[in-house]
PDB file of N, CA, C and O in Angstrom:
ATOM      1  N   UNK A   1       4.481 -58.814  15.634  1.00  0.00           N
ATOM      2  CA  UNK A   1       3.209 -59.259  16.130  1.00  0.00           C
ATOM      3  C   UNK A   1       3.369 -60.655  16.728  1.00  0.00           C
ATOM      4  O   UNK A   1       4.272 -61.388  16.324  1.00  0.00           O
ATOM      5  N   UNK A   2       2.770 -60.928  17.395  1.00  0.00           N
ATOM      6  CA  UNK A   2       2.434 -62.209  18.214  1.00  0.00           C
ATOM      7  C   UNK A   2       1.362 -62.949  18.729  1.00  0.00           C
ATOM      8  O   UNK A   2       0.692 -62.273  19.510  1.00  0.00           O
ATOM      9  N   UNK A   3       1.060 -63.807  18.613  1.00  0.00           N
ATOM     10  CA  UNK A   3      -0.265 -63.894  19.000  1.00  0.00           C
ATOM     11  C   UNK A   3      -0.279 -65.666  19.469  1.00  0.00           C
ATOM     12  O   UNK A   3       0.495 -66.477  18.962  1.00  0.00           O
ATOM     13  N   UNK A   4      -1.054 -65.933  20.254  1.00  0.00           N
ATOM     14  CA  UNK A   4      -0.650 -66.928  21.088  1.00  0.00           C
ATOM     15  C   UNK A   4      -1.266 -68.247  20.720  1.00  0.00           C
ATOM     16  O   UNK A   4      -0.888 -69.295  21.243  1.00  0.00           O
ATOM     17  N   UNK A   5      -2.439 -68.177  19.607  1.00  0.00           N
ATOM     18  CA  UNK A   5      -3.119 -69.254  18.334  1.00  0.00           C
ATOM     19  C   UNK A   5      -2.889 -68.584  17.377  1.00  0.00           C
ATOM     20  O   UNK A   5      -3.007 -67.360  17.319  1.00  0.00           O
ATOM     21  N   UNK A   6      -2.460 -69.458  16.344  1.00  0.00           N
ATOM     22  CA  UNK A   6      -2.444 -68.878  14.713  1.00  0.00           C
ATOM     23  C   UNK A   6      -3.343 -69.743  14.232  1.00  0.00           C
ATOM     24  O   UNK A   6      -3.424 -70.944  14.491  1.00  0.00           O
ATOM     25  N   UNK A   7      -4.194 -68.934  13.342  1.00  0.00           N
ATOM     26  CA  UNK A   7      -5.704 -69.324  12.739  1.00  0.00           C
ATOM     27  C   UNK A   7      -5.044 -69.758  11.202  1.00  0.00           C
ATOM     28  O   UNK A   7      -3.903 -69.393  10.920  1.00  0.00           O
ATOM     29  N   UNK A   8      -5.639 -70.342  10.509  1.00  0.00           N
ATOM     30  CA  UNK A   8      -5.053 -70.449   9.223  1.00  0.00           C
ATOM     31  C   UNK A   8      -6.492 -70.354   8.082  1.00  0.00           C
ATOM     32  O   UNK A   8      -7.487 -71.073   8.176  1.00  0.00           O
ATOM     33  N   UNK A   9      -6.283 -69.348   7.100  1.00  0.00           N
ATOM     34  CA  UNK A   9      -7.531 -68.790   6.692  1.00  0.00           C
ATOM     35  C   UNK A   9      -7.271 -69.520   4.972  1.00  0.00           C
ATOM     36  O   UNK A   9      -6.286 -69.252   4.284  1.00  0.00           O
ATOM     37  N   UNK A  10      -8.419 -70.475   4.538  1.00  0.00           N
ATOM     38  CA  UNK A  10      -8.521 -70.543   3.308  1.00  0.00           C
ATOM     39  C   UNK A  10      -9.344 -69.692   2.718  1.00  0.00           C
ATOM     40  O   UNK A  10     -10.435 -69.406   3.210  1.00  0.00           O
ATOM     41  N   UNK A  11      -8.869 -69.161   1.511  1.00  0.00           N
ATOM     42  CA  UNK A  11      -9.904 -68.584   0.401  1.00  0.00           C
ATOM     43  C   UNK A  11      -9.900 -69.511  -0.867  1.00  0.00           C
ATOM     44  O   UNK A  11      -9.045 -70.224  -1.392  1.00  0.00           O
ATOM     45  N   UNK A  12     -11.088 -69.234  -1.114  1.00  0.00           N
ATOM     46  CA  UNK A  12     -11.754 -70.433  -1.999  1.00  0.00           C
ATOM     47  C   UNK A  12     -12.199 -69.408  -3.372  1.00  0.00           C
ATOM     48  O   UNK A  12     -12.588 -68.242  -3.324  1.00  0.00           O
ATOM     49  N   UNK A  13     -12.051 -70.032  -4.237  1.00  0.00           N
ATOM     50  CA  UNK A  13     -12.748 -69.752  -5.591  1.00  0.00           C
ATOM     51  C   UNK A  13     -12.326 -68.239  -5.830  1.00  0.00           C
ATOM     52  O   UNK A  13     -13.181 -67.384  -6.060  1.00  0.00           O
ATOM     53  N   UNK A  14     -10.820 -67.915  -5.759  1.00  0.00           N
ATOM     54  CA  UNK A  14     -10.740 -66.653  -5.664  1.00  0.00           C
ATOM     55  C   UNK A  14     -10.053 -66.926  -7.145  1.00  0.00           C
ATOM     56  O   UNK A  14      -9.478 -67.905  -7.621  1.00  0.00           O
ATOM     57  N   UNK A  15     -10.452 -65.295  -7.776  1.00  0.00           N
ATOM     58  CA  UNK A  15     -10.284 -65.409  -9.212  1.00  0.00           C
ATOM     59  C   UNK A  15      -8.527 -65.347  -9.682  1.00  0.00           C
ATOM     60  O   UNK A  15      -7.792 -64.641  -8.991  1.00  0.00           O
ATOM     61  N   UNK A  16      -8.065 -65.949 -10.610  1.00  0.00           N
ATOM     62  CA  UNK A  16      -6.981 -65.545 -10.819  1.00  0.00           C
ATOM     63  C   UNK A  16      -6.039 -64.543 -11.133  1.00  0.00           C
ATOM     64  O   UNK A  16      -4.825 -64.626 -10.944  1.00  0.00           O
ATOM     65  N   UNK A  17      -6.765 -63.423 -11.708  1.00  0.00           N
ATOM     66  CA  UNK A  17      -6.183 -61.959 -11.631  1.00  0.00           C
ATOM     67  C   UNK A  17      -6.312 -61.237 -10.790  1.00  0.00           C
ATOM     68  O   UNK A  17      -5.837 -60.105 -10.882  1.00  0.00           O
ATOM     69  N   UNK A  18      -7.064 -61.686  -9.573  1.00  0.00           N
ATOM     70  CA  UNK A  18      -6.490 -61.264  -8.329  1.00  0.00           C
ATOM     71  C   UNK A  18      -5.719 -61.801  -7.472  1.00  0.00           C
ATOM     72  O   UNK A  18      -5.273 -61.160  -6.521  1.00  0.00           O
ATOM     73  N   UNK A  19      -5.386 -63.371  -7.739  1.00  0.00           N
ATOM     74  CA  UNK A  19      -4.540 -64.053  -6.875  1.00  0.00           C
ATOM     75  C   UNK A  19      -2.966 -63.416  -7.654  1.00  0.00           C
ATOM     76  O   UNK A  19      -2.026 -63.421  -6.859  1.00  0.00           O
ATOM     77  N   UNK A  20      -2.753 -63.087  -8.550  1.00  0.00           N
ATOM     78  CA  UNK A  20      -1.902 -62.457  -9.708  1.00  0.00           C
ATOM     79  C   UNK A  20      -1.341 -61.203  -8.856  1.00  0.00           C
ATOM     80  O   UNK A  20      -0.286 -60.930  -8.282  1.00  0.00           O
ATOM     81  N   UNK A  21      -2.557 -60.598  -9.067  1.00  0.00           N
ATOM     82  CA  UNK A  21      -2.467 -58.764  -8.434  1.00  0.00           C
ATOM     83  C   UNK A  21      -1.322 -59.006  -6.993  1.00  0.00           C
ATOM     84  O   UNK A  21      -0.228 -58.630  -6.573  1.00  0.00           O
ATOM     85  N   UNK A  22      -2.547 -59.961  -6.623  1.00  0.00           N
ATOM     86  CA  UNK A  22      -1.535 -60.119  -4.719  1.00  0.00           C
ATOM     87  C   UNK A  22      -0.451 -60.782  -4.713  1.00  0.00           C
ATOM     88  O   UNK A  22       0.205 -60.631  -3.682  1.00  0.00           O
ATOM     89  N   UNK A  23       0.065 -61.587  -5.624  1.00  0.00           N
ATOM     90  CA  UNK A  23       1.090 -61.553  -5.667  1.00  0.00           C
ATOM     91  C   UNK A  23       2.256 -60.828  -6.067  1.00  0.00           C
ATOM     92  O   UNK A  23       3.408 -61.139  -5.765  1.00  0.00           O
ATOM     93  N   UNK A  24       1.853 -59.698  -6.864  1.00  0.00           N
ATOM     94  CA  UNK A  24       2.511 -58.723  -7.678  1.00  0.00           C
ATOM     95  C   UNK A  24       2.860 -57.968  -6.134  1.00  0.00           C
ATOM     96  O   UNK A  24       3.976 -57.736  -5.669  1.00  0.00           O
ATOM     97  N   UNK A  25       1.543 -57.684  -5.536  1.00  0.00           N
ATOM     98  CA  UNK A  25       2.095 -56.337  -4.485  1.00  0.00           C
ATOM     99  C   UNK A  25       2.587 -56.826  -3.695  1.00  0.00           C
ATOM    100  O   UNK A  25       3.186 -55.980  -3.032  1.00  0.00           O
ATOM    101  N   UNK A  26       2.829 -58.639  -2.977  1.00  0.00           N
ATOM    102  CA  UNK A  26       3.290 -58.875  -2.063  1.00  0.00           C
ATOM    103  C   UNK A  26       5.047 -59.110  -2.369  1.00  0.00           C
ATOM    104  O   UNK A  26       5.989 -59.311  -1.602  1.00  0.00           O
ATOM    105  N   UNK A  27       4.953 -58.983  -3.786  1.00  0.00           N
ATOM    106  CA  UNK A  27       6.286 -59.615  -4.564  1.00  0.00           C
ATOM    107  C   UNK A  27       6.896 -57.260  -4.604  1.00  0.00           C
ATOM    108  O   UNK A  27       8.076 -56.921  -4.701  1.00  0.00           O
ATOM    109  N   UNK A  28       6.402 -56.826  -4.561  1.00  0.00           N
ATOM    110  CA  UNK A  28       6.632 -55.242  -4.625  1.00  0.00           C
ATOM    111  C   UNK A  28       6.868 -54.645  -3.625  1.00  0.00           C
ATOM    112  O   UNK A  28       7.494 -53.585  -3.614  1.00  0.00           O
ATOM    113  N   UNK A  29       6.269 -55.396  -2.294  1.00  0.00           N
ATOM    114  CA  UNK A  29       6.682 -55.337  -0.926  1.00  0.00           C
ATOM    115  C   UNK A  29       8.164 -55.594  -0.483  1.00  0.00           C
ATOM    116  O   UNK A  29       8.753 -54.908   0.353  1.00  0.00           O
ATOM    117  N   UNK A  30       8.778 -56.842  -1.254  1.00  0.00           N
ATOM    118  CA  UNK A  30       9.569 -57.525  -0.858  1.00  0.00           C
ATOM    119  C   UNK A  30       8.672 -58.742   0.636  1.00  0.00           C
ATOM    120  O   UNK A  30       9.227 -59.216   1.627  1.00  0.00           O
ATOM    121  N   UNK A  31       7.473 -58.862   0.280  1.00  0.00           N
ATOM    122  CA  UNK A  31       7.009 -59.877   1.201  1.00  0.00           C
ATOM    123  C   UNK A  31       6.744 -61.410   0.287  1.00  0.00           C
ATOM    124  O   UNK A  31       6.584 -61.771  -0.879  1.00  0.00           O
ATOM    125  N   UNK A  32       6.827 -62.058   1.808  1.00  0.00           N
ATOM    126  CA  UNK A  32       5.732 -63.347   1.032  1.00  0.00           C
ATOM    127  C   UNK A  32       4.417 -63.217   0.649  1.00  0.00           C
ATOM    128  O   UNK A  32       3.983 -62.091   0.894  1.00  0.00           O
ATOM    129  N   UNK A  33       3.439 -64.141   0.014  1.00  0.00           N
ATOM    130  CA  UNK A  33       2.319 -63.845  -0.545  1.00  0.00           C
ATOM    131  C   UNK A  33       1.490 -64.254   1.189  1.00  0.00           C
ATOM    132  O   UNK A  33       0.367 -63.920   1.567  1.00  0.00           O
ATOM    133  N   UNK A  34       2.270 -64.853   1.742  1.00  0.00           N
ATOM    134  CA  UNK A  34       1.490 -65.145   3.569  1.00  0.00           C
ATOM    135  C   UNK A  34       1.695 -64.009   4.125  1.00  0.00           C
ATOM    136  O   UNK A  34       0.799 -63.575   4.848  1.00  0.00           O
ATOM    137  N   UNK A  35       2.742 -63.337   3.969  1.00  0.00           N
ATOM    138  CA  UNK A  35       3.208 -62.012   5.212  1.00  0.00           C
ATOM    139  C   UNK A  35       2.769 -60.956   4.379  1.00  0.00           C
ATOM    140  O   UNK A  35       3.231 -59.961   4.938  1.00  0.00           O
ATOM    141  N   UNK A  36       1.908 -60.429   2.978  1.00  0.00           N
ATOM    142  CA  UNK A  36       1.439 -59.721   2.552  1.00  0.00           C
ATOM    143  C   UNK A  36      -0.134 -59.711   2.809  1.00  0.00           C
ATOM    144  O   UNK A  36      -0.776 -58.739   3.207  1.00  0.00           O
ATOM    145  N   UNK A  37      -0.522 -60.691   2.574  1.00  0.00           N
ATOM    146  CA  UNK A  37      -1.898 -61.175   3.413  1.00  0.00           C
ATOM    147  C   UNK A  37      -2.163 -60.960   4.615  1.00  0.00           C
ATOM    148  O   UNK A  37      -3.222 -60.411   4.922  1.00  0.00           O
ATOM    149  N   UNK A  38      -1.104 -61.414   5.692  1.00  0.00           N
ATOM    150  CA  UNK A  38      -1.193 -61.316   7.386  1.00  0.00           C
ATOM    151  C   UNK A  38      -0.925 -59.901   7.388  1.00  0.00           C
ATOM    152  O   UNK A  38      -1.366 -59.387   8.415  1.00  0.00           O
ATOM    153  N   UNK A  39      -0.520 -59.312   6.828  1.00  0.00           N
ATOM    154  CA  UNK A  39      -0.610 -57.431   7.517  1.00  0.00           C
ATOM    155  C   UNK A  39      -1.913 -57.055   6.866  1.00  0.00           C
ATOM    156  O   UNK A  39      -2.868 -56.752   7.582  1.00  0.00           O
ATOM    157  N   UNK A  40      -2.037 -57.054   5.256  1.00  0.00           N
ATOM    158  CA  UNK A  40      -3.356 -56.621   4.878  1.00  0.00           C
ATOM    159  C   UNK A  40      -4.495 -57.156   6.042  1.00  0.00           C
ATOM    160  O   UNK A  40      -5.104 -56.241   6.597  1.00  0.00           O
ATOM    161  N   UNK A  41      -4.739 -58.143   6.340  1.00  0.00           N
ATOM    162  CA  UNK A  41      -5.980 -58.992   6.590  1.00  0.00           C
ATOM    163  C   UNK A  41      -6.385 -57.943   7.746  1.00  0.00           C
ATOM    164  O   UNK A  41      -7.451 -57.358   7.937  1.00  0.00           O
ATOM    165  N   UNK A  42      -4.742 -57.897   8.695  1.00  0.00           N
ATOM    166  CA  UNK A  42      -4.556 -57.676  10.380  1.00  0.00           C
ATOM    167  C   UNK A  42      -5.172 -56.028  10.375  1.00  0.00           C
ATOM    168  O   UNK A  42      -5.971 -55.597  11.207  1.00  0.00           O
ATOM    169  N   UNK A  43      -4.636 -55.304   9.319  1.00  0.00           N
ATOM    170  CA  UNK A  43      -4.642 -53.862   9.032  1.00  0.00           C
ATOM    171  C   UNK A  43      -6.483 -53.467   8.924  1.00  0.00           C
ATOM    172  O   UNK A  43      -7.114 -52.645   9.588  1.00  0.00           O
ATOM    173  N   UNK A  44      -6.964 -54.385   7.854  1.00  0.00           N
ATOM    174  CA  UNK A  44      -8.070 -54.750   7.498  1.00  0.00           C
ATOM    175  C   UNK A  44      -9.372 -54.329   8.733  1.00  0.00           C
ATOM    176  O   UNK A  44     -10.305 -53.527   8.781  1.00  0.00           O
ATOM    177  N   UNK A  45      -8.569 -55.791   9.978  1.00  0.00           N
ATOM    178  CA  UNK A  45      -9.084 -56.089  11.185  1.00  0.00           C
ATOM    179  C   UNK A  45      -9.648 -54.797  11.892  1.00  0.00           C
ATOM    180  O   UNK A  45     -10.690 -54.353  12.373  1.00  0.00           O
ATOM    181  N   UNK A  46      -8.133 -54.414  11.630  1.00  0.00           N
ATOM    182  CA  UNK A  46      -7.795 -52.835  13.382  1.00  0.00           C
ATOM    183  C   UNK A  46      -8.660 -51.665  12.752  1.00  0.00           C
ATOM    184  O   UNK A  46      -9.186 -50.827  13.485  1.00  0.00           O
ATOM    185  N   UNK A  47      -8.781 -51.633  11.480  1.00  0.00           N
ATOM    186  CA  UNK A  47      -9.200 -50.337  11.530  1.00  0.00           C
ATOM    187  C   UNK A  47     -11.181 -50.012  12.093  1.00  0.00           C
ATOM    188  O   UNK A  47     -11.924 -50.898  11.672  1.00  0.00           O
ATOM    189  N   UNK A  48     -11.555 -49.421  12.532  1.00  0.00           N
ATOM    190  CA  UNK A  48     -13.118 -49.549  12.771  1.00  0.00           C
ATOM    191  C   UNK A  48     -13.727 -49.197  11.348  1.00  0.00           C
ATOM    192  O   UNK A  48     -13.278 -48.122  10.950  1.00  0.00           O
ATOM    193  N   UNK A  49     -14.496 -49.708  10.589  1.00  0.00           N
ATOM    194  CA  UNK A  49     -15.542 -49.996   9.954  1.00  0.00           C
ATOM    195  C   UNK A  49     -16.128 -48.612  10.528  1.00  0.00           C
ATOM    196  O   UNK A  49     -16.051 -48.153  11.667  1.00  0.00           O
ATOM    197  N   UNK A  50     -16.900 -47.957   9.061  1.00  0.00           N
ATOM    198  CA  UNK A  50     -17.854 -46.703   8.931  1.00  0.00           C
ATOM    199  C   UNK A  50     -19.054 -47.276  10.371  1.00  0.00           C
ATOM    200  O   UNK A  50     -18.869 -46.930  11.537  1.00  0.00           O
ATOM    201  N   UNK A  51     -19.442 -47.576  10.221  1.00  0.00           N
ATOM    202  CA  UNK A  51     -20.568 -48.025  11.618  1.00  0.00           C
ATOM    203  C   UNK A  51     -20.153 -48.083  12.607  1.00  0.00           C
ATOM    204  O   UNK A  51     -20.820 -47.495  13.459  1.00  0.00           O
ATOM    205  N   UNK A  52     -19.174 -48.616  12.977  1.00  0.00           N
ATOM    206  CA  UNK A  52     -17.919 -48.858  14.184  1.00  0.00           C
ATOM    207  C   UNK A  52     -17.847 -46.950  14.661  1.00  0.00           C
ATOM    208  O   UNK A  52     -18.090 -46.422  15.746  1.00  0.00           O
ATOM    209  N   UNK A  53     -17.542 -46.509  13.723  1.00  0.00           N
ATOM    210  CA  UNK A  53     -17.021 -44.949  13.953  1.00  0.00           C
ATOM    211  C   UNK A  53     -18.180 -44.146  13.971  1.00  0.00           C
ATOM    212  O   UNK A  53     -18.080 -43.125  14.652  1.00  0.00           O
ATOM    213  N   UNK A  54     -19.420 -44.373  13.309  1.00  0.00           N
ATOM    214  CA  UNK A  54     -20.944 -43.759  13.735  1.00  0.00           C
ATOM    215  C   UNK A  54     -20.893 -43.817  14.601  1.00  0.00           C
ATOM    216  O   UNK A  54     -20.837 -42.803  15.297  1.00  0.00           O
ATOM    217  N   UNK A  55     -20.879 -45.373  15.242  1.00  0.00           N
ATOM    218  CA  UNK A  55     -21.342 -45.545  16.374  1.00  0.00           C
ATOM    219  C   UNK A  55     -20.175 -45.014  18.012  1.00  0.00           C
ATOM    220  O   UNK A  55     -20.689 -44.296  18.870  1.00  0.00           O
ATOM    221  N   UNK A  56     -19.677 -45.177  18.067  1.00  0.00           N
ATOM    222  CA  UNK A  56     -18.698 -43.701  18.891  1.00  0.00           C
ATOM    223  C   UNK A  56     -19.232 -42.730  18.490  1.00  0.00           C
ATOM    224  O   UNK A  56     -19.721 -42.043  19.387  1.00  0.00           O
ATOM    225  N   UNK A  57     -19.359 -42.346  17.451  1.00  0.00           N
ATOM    226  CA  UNK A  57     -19.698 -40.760  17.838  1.00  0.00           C
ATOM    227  C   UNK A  57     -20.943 -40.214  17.891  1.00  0.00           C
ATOM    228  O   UNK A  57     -21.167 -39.037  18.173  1.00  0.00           O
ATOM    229  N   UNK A  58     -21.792 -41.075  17.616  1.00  0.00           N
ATOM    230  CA  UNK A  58     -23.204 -40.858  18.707  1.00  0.00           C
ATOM    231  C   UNK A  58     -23.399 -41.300  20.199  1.00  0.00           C
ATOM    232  O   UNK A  58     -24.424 -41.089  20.847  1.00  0.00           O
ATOM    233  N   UNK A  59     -22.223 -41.973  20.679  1.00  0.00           N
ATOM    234  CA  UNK A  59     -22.312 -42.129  21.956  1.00  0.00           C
ATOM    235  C   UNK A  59     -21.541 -41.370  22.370  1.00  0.00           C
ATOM    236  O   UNK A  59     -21.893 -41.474  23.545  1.00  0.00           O
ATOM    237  N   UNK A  60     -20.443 -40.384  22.413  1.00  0.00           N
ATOM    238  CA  UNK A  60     -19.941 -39.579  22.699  1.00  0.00           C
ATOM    239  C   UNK A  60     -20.634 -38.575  24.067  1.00  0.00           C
ATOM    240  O   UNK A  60     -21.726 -38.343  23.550  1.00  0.00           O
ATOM    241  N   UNK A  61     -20.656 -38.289  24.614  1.00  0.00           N
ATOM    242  CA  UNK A  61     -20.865 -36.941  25.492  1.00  0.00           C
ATOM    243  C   UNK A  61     -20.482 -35.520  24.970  1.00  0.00           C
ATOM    244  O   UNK A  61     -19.566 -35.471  24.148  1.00  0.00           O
ATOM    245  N   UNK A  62     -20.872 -34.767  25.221  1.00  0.00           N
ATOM    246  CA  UNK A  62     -20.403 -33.504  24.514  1.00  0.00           C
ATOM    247  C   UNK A  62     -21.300 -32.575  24.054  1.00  0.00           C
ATOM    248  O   UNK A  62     -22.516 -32.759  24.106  1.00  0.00           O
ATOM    249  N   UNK A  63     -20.530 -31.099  23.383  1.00  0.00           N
ATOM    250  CA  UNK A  63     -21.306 -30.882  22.591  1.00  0.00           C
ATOM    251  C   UNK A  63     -22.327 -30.989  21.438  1.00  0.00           C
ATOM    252  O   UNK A  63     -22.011 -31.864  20.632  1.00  0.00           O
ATOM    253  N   UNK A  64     -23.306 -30.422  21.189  1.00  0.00           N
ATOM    254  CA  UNK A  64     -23.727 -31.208  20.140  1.00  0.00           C
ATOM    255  C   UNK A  64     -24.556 -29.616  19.432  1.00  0.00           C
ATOM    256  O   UNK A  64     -25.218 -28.809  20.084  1.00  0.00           O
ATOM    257  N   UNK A  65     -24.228 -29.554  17.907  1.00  0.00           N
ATOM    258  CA  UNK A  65     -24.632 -29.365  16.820  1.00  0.00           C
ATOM    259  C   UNK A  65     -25.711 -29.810  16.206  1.00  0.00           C
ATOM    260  O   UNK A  65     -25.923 -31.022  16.198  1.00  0.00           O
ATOM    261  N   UNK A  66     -26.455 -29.059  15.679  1.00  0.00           N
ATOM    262  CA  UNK A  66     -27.705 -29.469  14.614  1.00  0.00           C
ATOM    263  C   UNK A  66     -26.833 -29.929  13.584  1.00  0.00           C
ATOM    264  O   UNK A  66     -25.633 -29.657  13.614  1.00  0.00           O
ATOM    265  N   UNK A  67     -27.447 -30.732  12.507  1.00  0.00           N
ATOM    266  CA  UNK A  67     -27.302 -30.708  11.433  1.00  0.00           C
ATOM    267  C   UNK A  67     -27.138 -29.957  10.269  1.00  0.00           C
ATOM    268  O   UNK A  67     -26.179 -29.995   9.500  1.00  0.00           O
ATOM    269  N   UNK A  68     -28.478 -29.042  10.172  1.00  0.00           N
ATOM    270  CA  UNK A  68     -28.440 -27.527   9.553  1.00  0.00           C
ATOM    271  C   UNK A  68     -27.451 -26.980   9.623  1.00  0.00           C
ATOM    272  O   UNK A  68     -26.786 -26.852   8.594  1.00  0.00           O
ATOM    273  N   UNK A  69     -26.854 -26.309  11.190  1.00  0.00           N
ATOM    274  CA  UNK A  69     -25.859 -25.642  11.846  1.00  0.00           C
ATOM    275  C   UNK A  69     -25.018 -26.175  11.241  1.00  0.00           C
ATOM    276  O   UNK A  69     -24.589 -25.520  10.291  1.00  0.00           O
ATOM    277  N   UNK A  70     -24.378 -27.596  11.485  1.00  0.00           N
ATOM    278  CA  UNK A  70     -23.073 -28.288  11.234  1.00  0.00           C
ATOM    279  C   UNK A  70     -22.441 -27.985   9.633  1.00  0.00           C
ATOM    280  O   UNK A  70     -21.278 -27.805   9.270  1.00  0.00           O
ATOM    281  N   UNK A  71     -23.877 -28.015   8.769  1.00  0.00           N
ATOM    282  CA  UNK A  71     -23.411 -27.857   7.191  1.00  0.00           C
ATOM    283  C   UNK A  71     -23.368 -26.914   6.865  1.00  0.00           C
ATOM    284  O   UNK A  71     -22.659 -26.660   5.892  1.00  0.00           O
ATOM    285  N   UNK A  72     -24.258 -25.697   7.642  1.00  0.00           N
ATOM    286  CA  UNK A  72     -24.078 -24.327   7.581  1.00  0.00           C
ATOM    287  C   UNK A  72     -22.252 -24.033   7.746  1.00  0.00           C
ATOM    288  O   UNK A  72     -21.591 -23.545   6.829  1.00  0.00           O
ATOM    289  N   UNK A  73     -21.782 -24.362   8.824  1.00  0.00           N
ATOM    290  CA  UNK A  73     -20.368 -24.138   9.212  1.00  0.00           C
ATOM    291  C   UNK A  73     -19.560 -24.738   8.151  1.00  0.00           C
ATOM    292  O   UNK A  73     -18.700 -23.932   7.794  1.00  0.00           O
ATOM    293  N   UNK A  74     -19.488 -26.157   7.327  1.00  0.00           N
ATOM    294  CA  UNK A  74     -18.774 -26.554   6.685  1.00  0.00           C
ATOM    295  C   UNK A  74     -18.601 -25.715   5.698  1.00  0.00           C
ATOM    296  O   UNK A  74     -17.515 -25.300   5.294  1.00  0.00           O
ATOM    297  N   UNK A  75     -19.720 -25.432   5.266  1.00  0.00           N
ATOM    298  CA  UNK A  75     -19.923 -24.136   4.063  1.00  0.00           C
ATOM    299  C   UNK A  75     -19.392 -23.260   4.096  1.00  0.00           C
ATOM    300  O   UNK A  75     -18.723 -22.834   3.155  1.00  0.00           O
ATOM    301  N   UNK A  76     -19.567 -22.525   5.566  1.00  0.00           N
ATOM    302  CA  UNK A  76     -18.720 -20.929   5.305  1.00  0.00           C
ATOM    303  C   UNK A  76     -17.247 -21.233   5.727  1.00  0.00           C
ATOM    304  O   UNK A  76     -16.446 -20.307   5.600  1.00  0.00           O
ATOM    305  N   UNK A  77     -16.634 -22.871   6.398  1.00  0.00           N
ATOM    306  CA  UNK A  77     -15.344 -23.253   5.820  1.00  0.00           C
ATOM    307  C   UNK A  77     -14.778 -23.145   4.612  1.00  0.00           C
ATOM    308  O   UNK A  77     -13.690 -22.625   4.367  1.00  0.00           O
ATOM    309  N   UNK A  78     -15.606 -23.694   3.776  1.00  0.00           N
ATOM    310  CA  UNK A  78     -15.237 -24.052   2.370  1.00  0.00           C
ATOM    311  C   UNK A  78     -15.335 -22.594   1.458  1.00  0.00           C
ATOM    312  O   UNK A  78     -14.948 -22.434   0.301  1.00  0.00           O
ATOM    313  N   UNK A  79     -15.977 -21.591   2.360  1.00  0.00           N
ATOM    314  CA  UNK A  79     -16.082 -19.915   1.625  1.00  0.00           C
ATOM    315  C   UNK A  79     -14.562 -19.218   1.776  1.00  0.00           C
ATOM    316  O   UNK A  79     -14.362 -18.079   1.355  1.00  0.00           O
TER     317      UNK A  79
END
């Protein structure tokens, strides 16, 4: 990754059995407790958020399904 400003992020008042935890998984990684953070945070970033992904797929074009219909179908999937 690269990026052309590096931001530098404090966390404050964070409890100690989780500053513990993250160090455990960044130490389980074989990372630093910075380069375990900078992928979580980045990973965190990229992915779209439940609303993010509503929102595409009500703007979508396309077909479109009732509701009824839609759970009707999941159902006789799951039959």
């Amino acid at each position: 990754m690269h990026y052309a400003c590096m931001t530098t992020v404090v966390v404050r008042d964070l409890p100690d059995d989780i500053h513990h935890r993250l160090q455990e998984r960044a130490r389980d990684a074989g990372q630093s407790l910075q380069q375990y953070l900078t992928i979580q945070l980045t990973r965190l970033a990229t992915i779209p958020s439940l609303d993010e992904v509503i929102n595409r797929i009500t703007t979508r074009a396309g077909g479109r399904v009732g509701f009824q219909q839609a759970v009707a179908d999941l159902d006789a999937e799951r039959h």
